[in-house]
C-alpha positions in Angstrom: 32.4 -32.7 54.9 34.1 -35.6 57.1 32.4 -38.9 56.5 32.1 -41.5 59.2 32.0 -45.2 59.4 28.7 -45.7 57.6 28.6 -49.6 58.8 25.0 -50.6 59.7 23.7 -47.6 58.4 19.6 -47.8 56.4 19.0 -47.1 53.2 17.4 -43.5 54.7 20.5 -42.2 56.5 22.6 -43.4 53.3 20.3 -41.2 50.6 20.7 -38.5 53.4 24.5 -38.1 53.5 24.3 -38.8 49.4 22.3 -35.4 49.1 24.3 -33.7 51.8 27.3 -34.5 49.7 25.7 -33.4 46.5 24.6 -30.2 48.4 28.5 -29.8 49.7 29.5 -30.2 45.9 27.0 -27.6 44.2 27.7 -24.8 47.4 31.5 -25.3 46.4 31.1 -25.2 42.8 29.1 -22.0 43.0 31.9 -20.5 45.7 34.4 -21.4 42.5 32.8 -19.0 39.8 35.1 -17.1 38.1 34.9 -13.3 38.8 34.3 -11.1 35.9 35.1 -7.3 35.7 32.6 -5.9 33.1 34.2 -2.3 31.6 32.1 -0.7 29.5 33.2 2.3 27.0 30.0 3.2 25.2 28.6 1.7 21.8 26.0 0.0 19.9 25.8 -2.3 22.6 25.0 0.6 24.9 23.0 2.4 22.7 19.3 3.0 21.9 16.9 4.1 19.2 13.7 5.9 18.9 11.5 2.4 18.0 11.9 -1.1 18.2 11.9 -1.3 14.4 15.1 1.0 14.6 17.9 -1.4 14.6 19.9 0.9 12.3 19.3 4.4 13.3 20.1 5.1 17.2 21.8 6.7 19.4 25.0 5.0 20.6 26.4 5.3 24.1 23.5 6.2 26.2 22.6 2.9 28.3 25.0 2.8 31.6 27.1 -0.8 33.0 25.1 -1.1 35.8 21.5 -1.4 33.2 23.6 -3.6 30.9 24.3 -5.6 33.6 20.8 -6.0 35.3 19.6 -6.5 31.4 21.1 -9.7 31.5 20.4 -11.8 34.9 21.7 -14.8 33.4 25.3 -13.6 33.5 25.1 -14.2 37.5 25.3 -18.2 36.4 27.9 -18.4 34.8 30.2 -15.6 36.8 30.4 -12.9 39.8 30.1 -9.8 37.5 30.8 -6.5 38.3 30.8 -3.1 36.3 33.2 -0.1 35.8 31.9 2.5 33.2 35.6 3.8 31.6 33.9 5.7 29.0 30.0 6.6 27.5 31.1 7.1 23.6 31.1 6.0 19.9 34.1 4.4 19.1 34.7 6.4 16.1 35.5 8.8 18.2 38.1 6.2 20.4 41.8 8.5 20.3 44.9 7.2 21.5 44.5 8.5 25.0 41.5 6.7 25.7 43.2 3.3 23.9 46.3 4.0 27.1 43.5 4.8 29.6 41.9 1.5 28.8 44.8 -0.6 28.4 46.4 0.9 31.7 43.0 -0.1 33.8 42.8 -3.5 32.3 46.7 -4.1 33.2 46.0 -3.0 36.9 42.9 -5.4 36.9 44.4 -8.4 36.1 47.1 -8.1 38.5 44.1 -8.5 41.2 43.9 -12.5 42.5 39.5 -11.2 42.7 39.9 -10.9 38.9 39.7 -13.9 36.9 38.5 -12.5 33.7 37.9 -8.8 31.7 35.5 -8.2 29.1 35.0 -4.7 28.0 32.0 -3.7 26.0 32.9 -1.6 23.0 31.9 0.0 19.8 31.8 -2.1 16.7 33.6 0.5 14.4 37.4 0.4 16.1 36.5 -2.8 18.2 39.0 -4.3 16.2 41.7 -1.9 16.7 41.3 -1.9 20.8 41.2 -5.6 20.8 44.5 -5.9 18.8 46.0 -3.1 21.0 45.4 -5.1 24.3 46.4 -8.3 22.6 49.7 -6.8 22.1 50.7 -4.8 25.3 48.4 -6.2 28.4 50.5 -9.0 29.8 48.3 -11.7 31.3 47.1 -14.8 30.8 43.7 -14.4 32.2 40.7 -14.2 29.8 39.9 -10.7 28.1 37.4 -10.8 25.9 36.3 -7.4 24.0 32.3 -7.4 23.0 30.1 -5.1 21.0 26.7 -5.2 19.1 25.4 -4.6 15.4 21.9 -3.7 17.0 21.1 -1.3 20.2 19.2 -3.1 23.0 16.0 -1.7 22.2 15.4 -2.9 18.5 13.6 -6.2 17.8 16.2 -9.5 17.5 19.0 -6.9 19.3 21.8 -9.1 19.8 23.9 -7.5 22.5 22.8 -9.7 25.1 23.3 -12.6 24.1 26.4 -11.0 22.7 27.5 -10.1 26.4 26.2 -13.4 27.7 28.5 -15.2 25.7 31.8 -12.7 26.6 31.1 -13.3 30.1 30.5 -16.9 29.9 34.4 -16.8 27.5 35.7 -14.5 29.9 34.9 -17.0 32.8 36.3 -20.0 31.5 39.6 -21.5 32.2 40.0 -22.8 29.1 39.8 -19.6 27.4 43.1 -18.5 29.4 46.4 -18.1 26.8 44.9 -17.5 24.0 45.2 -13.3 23.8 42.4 -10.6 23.5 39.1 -12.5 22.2 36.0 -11.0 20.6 33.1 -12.9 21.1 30.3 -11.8 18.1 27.3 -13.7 16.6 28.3 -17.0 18.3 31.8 -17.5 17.4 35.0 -16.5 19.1 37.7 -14.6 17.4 41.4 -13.5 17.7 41.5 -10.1 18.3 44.5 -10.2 16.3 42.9 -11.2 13.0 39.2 -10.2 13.7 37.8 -7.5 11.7 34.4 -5.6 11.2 33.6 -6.9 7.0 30.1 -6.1 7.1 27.9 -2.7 8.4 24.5 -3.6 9.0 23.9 -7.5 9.8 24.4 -9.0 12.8 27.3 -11.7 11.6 29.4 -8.5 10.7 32.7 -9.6 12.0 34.9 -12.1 10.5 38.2 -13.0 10.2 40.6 -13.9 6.9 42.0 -16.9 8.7 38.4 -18.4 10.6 37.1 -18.4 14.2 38.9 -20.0 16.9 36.0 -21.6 18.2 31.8 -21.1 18.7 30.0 -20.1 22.2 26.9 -22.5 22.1 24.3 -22.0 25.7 27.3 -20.5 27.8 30.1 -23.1 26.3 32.8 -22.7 24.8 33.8 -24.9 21.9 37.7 -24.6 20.4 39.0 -25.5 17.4 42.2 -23.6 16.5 44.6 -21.4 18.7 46.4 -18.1 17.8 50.0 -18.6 16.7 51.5 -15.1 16.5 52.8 -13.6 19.1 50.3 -11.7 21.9 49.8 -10.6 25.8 52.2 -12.7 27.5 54.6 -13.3 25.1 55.1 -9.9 23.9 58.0 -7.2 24.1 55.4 -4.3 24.6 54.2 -3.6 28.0 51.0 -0.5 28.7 53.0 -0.3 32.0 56.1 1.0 30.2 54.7 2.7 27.4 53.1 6.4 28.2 52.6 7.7 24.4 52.0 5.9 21.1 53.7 7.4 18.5 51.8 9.1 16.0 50.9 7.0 12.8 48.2 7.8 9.6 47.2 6.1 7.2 46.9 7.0 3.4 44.4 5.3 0.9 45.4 3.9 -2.5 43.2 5.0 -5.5 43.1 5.4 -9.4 44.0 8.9 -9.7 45.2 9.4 -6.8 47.3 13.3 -5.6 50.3 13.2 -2.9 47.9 15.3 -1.2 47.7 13.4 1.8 51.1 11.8 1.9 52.6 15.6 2.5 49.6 16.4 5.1 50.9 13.5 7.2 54.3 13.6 6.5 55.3 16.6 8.1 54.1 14.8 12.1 54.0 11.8 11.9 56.8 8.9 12.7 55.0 6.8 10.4 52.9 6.3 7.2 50.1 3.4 6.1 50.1 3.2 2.3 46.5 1.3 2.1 47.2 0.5 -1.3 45.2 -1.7 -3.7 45.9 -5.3 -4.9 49.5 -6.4 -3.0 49.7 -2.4 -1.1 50.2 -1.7 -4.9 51.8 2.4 -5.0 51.2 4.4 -7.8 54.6 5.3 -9.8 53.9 9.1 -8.9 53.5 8.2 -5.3 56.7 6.6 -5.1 59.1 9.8 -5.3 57.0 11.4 -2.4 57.4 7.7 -0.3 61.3 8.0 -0.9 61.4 11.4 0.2 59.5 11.0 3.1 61.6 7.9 4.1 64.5 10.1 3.7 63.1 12.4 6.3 63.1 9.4 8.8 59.5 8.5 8.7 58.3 4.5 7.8 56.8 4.0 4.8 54.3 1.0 5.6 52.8 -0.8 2.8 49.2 -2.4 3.9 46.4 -3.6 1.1 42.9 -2.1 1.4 41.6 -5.6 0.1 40.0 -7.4 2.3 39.2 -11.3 2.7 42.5 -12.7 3.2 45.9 -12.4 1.6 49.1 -10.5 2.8 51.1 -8.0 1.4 54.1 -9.5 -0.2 57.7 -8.0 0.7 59.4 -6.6 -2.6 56.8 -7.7 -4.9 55.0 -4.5 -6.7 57.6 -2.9 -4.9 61.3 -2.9 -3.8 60.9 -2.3 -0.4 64.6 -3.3 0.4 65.8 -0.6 -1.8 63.6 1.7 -0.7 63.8 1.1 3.1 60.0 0.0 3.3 58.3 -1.8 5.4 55.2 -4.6 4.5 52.5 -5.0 6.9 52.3 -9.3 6.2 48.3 -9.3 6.8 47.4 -6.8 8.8 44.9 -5.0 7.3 45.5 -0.8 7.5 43.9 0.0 10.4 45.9 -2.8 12.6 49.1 -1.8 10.8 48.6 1.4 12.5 48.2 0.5 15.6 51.3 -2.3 16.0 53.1 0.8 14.1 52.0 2.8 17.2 53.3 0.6 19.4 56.1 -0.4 17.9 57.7 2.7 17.2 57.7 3.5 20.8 60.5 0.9 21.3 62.7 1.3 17.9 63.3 3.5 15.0 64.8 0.5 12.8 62.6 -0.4 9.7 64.4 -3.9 10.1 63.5 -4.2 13.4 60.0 -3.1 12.6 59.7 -5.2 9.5 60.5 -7.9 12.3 57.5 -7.1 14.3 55.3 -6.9 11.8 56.4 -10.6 11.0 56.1 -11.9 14.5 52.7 -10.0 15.8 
């Protein structure tokens, strides 16, 4: 708006051009929202049970983008939203096709200048794996924010939609750019990286070993730490380069224990998770069968099934320079297999894998 002399002008015309100014401001702010591509894959936070007393028992996967989207109108102030339904299922049933297929639409999406910010609604059981995925192989600075619910929308206190509020409202801020894949659960914002699902049944379900990075409080960000490990922009793994992860299981630690499982896997897999107890402790009877599968040429990949905090410490419990092994540092099993997944598509090296596990 140009602004003339305003010299001899009355008190009227003055309050005039002061609320056609104010006007001029809030139409430009509102031009500036951030847009928001909403990609939904199924989940609790699409589902829906029988009752409203059912916030337990449902059926996950059943409520389309376009209804979570209208289910929330406030998402309109604080972004332009838009919907793409990638997939309608549980994520215990997420493979490593759909982890690519997702991965591969969010790296086209934020190469878009009408894309400011992705969140993608997901299943609470492997929402923690997808998020670490994207944190290590999308390459962009721009928000992405991965969301899910411990309730379906049709149970009394359901919490997906405030739960989707908040992503949107993360996903649209500037402030929220840099920092790799977020999950935004209960309030808080988390590192995908770290994040993981501790609890089953209550609505504060997902926590993380080293704390949130910040709260979402009425549509507002509030920070208070910043990931340090390596993610999204800064990383050597790229979905655009990588068209197969390599195949990875993982084996659980137990008192009595068989090699049952640890010759199942071996025999097609490039890599194995020992979730072992205490510091990814293996049982002395394990460790022939570890050796001889390392000897085969696949990585032997000692986690911990503990949870709470801690890391797997290398040759303690075990020799793992003698024996060629690899520690996971923190990662928890589940997130070992996935940077294994990655990982493995670049190098064959257990040094240059122990590496990565250090660094990611």
């Amino acid at each position: 708006m140009q602004v003339r002399n305003t010299k001899g002008w009355t008190a009227g015309r003055m309050l005039a051009l002061v609320a056609a100014l104010a006007l001029s401001s809030s139409t430009a702010f509102a031009d500036a929202k951030s847009k928001v591509v909403i990609l939904a894959t199924g989940g609790t936070i699409a589902g829906a049970g029988a009752t409203a007393a059912n916030s337990a028992t449902y059926q996950a996967a059943k409520v389309p983008v376009d209804k979570l989207i209208a289910g929330v109108p406030e998402l309109a102030d604080v972004a332009d939203v838009r919907g793409e339904q990638v997939f309608q299922i549980a994520s215990e049933s997420f493979t490593n096709e759909q982890l690519m297929t997702l991965g591969k639409r969010i790296s086209a999406l934020v190469k878009q200048d009408d894309v400011d910010g992705i969140v993608v609604t997901h299943g609470t059981d492997t929402l923690e794996e997808t998020a670490f995925f994207l944190n290590l192989v999308v390459h962009s600075a721009k928000p992405i924010v991965v969301v899910g619910a411990m309730r379906p929308g049709t149970a009394l206190s359901a919490d997906g939609m405030l739960n989707l509020y908040d992503a949107v409202a993360v996903a649209a801020a500037k402030d929220s750019r840099g920092k790799g894949v977020l999950v935004t659960m209960n309030d808080e914002i988390q590192s995908g990286r770290d994040v993981t699902k501790a609890i089953n049944i209550r609505t504060e379900a997902f926590k993380s070993p080293w704390g949130a990075l910040g709260m979402v409080v009425e549509g507002k960000g509030y920070w208070f730490r910043a990931p340090v490990k390596r993610h999204t922009t800064n990383s050597e793994f790229d979905i655009d380069k990588i068209e197969k992860l390599a195949p990875v299981e993982i084996a659980y630690g137990y008192g009595n224990m068989s090699d049952m499982a640890y010759r199942a896997f071996g025999k097609d897999v490039k890599a194995i998770i020992h979730a072992g107890t205490g510091n990814g402790s293996v049982a002395k009877h394990i460790v022939p069968v570890l050796q001889e599968l390392r000897g085969k040429g696949v990585q032997v990949i000692r986690s911990a099934r503990v949870t709470g905090g801690g890391f797997v410490l290398r040759n303690a419990e075990q020799p793992d320079d003698k024996y060629d092994w690899v520690v996971s540092h923190d990662l928890n099993p589940q997130k070992a297999r996935i940077l294994a997944a990655v990982a493995l598509t670049r190098t064959q090296d257990s040094k240059e894998l122990q590496r990565i596990f250090w660094e990611y």
